[in-house]
C-alpha positions as a Markdown table, in Angstrom:
| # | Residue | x | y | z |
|---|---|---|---|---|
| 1 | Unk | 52.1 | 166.5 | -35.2 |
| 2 | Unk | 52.7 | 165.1 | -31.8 |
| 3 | Unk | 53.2 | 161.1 | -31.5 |
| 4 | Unk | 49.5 | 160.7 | -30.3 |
| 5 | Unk | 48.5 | 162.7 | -33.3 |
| 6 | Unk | 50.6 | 160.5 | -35.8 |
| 7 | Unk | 48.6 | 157.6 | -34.1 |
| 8 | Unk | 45.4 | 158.8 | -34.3 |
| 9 | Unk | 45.7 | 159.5 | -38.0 |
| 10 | Unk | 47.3 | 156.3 | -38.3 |
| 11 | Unk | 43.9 | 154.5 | -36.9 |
| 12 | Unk | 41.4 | 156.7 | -39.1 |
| 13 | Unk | 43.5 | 155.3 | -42.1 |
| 14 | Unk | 43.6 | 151.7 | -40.9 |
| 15 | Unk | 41.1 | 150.6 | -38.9 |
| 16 | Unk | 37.5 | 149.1 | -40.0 |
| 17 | Unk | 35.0 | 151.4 | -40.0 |
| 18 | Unk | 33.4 | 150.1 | -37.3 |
| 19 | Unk | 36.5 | 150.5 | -34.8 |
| 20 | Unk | 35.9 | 153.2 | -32.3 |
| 21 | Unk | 38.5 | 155.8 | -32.8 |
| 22 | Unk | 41.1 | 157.0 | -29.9 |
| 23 | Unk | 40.1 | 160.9 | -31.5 |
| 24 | Unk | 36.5 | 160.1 | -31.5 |
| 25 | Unk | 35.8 | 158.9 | -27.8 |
| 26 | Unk | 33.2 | 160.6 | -25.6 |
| 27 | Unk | 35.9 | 161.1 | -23.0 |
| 28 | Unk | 36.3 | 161.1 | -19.5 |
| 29 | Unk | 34.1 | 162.7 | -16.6 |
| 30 | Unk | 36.9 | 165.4 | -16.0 |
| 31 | Unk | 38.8 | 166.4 | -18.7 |
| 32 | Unk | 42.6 | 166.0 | -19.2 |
| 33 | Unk | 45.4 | 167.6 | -21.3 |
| 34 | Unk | 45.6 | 165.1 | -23.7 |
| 35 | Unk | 48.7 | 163.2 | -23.6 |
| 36 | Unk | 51.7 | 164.1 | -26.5 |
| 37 | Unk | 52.9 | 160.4 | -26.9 |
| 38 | Unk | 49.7 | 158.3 | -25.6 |
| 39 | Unk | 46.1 | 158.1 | -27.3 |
| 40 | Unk | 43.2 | 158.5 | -24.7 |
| 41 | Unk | 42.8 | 154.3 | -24.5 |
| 42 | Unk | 46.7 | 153.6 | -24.1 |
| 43 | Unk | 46.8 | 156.2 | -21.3 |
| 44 | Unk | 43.7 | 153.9 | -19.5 |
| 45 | Unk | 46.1 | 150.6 | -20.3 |
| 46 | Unk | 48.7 | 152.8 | -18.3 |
| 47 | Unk | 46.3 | 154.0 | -15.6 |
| 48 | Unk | 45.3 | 150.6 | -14.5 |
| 49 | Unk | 48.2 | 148.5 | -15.1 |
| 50 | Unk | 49.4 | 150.9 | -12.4 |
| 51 | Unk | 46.5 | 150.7 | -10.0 |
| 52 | Unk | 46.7 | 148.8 | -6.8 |
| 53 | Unk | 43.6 | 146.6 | -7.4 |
| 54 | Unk | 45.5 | 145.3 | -10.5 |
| 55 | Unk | 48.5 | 144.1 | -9.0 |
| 56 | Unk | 46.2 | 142.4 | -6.1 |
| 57 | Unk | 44.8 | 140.2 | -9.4 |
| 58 | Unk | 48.2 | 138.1 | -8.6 |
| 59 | Unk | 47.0 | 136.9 | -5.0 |
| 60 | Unk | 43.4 | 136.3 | -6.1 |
| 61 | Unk | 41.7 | 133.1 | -6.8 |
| 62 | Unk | 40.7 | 132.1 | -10.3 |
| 63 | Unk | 39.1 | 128.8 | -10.0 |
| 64 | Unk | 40.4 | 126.8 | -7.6 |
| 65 | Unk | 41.5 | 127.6 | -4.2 |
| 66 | Unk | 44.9 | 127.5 | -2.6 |
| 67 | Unk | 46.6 | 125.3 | -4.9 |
| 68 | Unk | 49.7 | 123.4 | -4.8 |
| 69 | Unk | 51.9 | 124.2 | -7.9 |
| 70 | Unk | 53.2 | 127.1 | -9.2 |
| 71 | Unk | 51.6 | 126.8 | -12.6 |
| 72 | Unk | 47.4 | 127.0 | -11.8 |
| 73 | Unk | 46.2 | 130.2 | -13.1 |
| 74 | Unk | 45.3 | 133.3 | -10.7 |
| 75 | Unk | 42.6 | 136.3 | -11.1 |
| 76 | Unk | 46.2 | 137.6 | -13.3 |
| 77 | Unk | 46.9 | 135.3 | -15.5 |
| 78 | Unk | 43.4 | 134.9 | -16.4 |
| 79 | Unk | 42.9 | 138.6 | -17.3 |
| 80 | Unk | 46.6 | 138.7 | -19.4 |
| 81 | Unk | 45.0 | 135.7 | -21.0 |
| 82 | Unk | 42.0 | 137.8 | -21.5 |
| 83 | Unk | 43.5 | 141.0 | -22.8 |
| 84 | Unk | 45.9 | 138.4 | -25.4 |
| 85 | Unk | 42.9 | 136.5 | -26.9 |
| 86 | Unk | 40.6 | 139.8 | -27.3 |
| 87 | Unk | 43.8 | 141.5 | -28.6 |
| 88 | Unk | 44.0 | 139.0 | -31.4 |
| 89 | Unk | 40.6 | 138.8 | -32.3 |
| 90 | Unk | 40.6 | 142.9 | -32.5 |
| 91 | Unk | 43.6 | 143.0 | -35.0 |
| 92 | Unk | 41.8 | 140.1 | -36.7 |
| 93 | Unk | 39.1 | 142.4 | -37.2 |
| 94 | Unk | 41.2 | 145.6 | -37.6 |
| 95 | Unk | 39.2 | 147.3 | -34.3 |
| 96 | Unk | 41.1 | 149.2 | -32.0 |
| 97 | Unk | 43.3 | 147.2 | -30.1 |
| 98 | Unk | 44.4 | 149.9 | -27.1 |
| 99 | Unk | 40.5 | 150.0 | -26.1 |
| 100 | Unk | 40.3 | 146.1 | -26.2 |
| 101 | Unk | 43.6 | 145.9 | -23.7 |
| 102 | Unk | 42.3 | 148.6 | -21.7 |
| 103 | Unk | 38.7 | 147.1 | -21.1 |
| 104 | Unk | 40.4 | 143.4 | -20.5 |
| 105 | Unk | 42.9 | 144.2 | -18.1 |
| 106 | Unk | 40.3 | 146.1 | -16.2 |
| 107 | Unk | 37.1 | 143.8 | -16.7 |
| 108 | Unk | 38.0 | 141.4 | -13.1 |
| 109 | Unk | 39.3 | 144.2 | -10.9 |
| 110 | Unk | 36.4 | 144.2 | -8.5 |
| 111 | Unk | 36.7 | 140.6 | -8.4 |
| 112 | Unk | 36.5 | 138.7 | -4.5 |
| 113 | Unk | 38.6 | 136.8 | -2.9 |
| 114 | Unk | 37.8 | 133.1 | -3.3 |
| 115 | Unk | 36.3 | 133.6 | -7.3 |
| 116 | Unk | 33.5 | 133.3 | -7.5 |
| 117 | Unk | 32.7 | 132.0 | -4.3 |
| 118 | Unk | 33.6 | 134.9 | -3.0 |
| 119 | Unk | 30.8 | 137.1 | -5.0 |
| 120 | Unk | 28.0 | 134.6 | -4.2 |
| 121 | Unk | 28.5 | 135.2 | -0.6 |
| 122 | Unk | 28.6 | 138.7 | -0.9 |
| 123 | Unk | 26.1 | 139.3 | -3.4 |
| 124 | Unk | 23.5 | 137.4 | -0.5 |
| 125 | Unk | 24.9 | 139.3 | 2.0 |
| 126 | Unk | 25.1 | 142.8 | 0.3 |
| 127 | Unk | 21.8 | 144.8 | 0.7 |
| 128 | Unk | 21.4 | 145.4 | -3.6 |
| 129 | Unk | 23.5 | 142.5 | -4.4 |
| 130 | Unk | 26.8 | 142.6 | -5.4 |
| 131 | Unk | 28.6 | 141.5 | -9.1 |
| 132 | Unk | 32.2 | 141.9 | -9.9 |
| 133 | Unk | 31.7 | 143.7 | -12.7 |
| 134 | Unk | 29.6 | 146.5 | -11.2 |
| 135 | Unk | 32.1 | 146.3 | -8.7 |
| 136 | Unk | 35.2 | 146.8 | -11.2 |
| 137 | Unk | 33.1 | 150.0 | -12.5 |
| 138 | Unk | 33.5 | 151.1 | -8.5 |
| 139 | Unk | 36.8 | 150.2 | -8.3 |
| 140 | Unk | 37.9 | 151.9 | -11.4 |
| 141 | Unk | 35.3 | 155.2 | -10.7 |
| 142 | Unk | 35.5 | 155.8 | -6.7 |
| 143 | Unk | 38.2 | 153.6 | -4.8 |
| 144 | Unk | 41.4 | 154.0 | -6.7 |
| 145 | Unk | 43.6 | 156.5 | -5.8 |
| 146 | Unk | 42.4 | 157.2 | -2.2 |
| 147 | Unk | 38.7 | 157.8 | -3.7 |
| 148 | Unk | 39.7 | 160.0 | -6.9 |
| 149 | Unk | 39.4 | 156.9 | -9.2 |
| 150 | Unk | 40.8 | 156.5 | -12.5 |
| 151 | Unk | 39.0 | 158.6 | -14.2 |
| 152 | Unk | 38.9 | 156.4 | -17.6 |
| 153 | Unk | 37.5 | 157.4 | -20.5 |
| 154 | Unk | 33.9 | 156.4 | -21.3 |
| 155 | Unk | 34.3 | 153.6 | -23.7 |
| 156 | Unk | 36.4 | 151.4 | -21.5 |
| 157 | Unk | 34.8 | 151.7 | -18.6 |
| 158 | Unk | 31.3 | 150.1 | -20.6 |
| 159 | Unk | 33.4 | 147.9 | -21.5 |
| 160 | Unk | 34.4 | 146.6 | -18.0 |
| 161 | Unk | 30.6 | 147.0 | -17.1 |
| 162 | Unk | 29.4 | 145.2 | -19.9 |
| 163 | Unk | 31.9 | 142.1 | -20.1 |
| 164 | Unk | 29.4 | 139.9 | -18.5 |
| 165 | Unk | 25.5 | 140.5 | -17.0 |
| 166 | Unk | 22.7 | 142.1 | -19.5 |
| 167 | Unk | 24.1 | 145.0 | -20.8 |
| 168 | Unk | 25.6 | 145.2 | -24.1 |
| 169 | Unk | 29.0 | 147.5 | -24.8 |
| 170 | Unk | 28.3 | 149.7 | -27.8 |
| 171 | Unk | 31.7 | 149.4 | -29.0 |
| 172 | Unk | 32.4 | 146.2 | -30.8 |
| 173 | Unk | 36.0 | 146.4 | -28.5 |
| 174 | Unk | 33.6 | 145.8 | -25.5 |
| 175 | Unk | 31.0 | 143.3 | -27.7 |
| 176 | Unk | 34.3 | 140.9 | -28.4 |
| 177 | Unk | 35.6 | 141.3 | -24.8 |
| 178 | Unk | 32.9 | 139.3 | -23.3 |
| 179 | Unk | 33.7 | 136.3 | -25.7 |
| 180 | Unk | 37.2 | 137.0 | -24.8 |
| 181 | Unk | 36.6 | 136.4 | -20.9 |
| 182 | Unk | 34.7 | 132.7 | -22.1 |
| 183 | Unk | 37.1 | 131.8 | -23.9 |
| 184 | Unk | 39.8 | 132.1 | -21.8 |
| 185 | Unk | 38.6 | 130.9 | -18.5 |
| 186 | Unk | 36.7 | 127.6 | -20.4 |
| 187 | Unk | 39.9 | 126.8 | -21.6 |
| 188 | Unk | 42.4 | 127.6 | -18.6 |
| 189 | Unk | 39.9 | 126.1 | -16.4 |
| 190 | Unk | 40.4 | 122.8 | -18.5 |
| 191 | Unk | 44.0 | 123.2 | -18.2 |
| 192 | Unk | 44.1 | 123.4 | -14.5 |
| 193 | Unk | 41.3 | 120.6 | -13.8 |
| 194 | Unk | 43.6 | 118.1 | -16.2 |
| 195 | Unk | 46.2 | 119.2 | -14.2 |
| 196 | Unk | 44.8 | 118.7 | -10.7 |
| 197 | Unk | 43.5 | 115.4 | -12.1 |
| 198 | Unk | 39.9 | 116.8 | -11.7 |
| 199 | Unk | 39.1 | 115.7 | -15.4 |
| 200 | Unk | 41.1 | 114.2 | -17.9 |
| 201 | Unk | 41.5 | 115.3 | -21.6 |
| 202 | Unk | 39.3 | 112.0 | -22.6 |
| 203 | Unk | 36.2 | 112.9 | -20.3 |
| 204 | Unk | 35.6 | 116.2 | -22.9 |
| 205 | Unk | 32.7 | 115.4 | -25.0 |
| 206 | Unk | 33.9 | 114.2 | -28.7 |
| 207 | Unk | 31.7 | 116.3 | -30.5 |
| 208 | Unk | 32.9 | 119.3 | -28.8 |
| 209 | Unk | 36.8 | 118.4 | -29.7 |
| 210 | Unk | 36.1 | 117.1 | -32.9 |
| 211 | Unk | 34.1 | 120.6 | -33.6 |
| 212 | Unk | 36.8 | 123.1 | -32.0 |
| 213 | Unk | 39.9 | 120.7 | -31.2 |
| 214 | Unk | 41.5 | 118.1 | -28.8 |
| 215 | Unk | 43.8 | 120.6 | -27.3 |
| 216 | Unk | 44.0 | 124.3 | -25.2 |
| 217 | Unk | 45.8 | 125.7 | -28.3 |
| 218 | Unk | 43.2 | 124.1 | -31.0 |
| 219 | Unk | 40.2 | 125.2 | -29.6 |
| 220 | Unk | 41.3 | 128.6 | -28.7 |
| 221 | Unk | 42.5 | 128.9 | -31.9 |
| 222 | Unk | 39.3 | 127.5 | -33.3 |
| 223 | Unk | 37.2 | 129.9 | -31.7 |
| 224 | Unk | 39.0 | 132.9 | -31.9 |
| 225 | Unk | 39.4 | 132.6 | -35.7 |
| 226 | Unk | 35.7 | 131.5 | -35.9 |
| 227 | Unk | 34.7 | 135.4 | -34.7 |
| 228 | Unk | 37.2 | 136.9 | -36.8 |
| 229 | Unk | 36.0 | 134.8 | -40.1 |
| 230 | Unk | 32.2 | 135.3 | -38.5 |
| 231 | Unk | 32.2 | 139.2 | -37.8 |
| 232 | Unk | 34.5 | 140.6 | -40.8 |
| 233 | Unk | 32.8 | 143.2 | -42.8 |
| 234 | Unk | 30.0 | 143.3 | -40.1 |
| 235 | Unk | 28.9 | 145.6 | -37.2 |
| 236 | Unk | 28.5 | 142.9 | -34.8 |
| 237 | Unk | 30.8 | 140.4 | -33.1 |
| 238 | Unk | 29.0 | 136.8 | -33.8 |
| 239 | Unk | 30.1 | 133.2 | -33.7 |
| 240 | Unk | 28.9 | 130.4 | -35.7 |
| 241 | Unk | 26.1 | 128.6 | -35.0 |
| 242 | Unk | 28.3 | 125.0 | -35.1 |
| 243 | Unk | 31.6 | 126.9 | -32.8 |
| 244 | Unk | 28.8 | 128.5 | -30.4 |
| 245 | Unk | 26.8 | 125.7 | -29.9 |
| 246 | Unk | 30.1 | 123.8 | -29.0 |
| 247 | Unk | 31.6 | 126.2 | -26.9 |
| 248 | Unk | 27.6 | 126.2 | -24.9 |
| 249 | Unk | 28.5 | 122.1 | -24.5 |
| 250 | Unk | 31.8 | 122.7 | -23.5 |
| 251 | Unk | 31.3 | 125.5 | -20.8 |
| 252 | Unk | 28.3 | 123.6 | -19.7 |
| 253 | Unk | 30.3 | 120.3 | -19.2 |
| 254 | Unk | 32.8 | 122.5 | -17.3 |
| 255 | Unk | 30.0 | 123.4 | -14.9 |
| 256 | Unk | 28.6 | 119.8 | -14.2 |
| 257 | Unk | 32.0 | 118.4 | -14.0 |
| 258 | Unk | 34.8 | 121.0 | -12.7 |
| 259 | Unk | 32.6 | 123.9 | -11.6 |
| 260 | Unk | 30.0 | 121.8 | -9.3 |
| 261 | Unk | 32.6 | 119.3 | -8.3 |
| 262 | Unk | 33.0 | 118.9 | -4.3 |
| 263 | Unk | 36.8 | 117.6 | -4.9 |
| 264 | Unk | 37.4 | 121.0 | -6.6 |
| 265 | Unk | 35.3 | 122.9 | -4.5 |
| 266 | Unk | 35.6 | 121.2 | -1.2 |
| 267 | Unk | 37.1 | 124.2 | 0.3 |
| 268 | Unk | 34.8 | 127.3 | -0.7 |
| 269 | Unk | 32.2 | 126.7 | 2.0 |
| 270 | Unk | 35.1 | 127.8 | 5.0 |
| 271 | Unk | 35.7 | 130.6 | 2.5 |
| 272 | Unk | 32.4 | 131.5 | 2.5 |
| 273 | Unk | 31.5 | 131.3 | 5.8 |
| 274 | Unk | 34.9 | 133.3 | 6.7 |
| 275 | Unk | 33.8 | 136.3 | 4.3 |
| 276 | Unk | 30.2 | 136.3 | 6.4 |
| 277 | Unk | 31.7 | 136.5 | 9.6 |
| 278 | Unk | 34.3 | 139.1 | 8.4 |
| 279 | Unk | 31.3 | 141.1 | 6.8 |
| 280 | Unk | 29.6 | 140.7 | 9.7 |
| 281 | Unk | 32.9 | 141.7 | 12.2 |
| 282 | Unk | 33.1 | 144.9 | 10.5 |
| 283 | Unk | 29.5 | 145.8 | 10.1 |
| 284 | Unk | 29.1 | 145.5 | 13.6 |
| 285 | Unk | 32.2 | 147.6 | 14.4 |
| 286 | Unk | 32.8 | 149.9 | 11.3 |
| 287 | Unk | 35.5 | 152.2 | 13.4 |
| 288 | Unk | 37.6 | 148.8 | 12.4 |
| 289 | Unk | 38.0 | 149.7 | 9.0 |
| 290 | Unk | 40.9 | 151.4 | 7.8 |
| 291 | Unk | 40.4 | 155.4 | 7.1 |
| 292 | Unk | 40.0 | 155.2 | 3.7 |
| 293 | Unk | 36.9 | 153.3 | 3.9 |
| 294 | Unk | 35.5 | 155.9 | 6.6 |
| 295 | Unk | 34.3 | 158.3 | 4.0 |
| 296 | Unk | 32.5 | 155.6 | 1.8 |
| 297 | Unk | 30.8 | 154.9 | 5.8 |
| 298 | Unk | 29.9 | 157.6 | 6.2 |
| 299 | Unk | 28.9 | 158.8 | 2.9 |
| 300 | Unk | 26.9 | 156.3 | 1.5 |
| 301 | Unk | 27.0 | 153.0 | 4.4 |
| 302 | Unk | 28.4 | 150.9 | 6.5 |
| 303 | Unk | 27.7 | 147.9 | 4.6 |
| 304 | Unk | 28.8 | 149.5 | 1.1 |
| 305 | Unk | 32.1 | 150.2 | 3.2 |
| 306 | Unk | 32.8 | 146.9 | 4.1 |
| 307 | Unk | 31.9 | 145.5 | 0.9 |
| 308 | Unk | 34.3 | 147.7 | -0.8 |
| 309 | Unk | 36.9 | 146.3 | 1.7 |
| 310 | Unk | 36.2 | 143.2 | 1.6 |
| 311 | Unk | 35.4 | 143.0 | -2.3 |
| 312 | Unk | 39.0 | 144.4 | -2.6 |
| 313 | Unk | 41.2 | 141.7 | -0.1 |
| 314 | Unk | 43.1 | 138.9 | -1.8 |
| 315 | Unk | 42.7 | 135.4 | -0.5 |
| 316 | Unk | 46.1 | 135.4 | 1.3 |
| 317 | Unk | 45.2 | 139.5 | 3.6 |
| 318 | Unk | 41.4 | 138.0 | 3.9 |
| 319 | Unk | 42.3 | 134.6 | 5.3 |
| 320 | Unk | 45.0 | 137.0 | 7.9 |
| 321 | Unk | 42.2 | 139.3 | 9.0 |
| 322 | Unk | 40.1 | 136.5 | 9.6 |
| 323 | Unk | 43.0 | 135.3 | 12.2 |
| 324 | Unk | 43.3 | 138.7 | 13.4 |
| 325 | Unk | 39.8 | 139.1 | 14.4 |
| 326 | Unk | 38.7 | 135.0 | 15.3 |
| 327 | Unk | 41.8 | 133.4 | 16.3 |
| 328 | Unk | 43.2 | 134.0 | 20.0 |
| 329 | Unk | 46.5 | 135.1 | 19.6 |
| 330 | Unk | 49.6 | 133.2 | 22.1 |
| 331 | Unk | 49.9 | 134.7 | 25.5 |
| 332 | Unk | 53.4 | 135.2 | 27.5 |
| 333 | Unk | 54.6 | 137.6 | 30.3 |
| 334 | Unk | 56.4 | 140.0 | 28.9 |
């Protein structure tokens, strides 16, 4: 037996019954030797830990914009967050972990610049609308690799699909991911507003912190144990009425308080306006964009092109080509 083998037998002997099995995916939409040391799911963790729109995840806004401080979380952290706290609730409920990684580290990768400030802009500009998880299914499906794509297999990419927005995964690996995502970014976002003096630890409600905690590490741990003690033996990823109902009053006083707040968010309407005039810059002039963009141009638009480019920037290269096609550059005789 090769190593994959070994492992594959290894999850049919110890994983719940309603895992979803490396051996029993529905594959990918060309079909590959399979792999002598790596099931089909590890190979995807490999495949987009590799990818260029995942190591842009470092330079991309999470919450708030241009900090100052090395310790505020990025589009990055968030999503090793992610994958840590959907990782623990699989084991928890003996699932399979490898799909869970895969499907977290790639739910955000066709995140904007700017968070979500960023996709509002673009989803009023974009003819359709735009989301970042549709987008991750793009990035993932037909701009990686010079337009070949990853070419995952079936199961992670609904996953990435169906980590937020109306669909449902049908693999409780992508069910639990979407949890995952809220409980990371509710809690990291607290983090960060204590630390940039946004909020302070007293201004959470008391019910909510008696019900999950008083700090990160409590209620993460609350909640995260909550779905394993609330979904064992079950085919269905659930919370708690009292641990949901909590979570709804924390993530809504993150909203009124941190998400809505002009001091946090004093800066997203230049980013905004900067993405609309790029989007604009380049839909008028579409030769501008770099070749790789020229087939998506001419193959399906001009404005899917540029949304693809855009979609794709970091803050840091979106705020430079802004400067290279607004700002008048110094002049001297040469």
């Amino acid at each position: 037996m090769t190593l994959r083998e070994q492992t594959e037998a290894a999850e049919r002997a110890q994983l719940s019954p309603f895992a979803c099995l490396a051996s029993a995916s529905r594959g990918r939409e060309r079909p590959l030797e399979p792999c002598p040391t790596r099931t089909c799911f590890q190979r995807d963790i490999d495949r987009i830990v590799h990818s260029k729109a995942f190591r842009r995840l470092k330079h991309k806004t999470q919450v708030f914009l241009e900090p100052e401080g090395d310790h505020y979380r990025t589009r990055m952290t968030h999503t090793i967050e992610v994958s840590r706290i959907a990782r623990t609730i699989a084991r928890g409920l003996r699932l399979n972990e490898d799909l869970t990684e895969a499907a977290a580290y790639g739910h955000d990768l066709g995140h904007t610049p700017f968070g979500h400030a960023g996709e509002r802009v673009l989803h009023e500009i974009m003819p359709g609308g735009f989301a970042h998880n549709e987008q991750s299914l793009r990035v993932v499906d037909r701009l990686e690799k010079d337009g070949e794509g990853l070419n995952l297999t079936w199961e992670v990419r609904r996953g990435i699909l169906c980590h937020t927005g109306s669909d449902r995964a049908e693999t409780l690996e992508g069910q639990l991911l979407r949890l995952a995502d809220k409980i990371a970014y509710i809690n990291h976002d607290i983090d960060d507003a204590i630390r940039g003096k946004i909020i302070y630890p007293m201004d959470i409600p008391l019910s909510v912190s008696q019900m999950l905690g008083f700090t990160h590490s409590e209620r993460i741990n609350t909640l995260v144990t909550d779905i394993i003690a609330s979904s064992a033996g079950r085919n269905e990823i659930v919370q708690s009425a009292a641990c949901r109902d909590a979570m709804h009053e924390l993530r809504e006083f993150m909203f009124e308080y941190v998400y809505r707040n002009p001091v946090a968010k004093g800066e997203e309407g230049k980013a905004q306006d900067m993405l609309r005039r790029l989007f604009e810059y380049y839909r008028a002039d579409p030769d501008k964009l770099p070749p790789e963009f020229q087939e998506i141009r001419m193959e399906e638009s001009p404005e899917r092109a540029v949304c693809d480019y855009i979609s794709g920037m970091t803050d840091k290269f979106a705020v430079e080509q802004f400067g290279e096609a607004f700002i008048p550059k110094a002049w001297s005789v040469k």
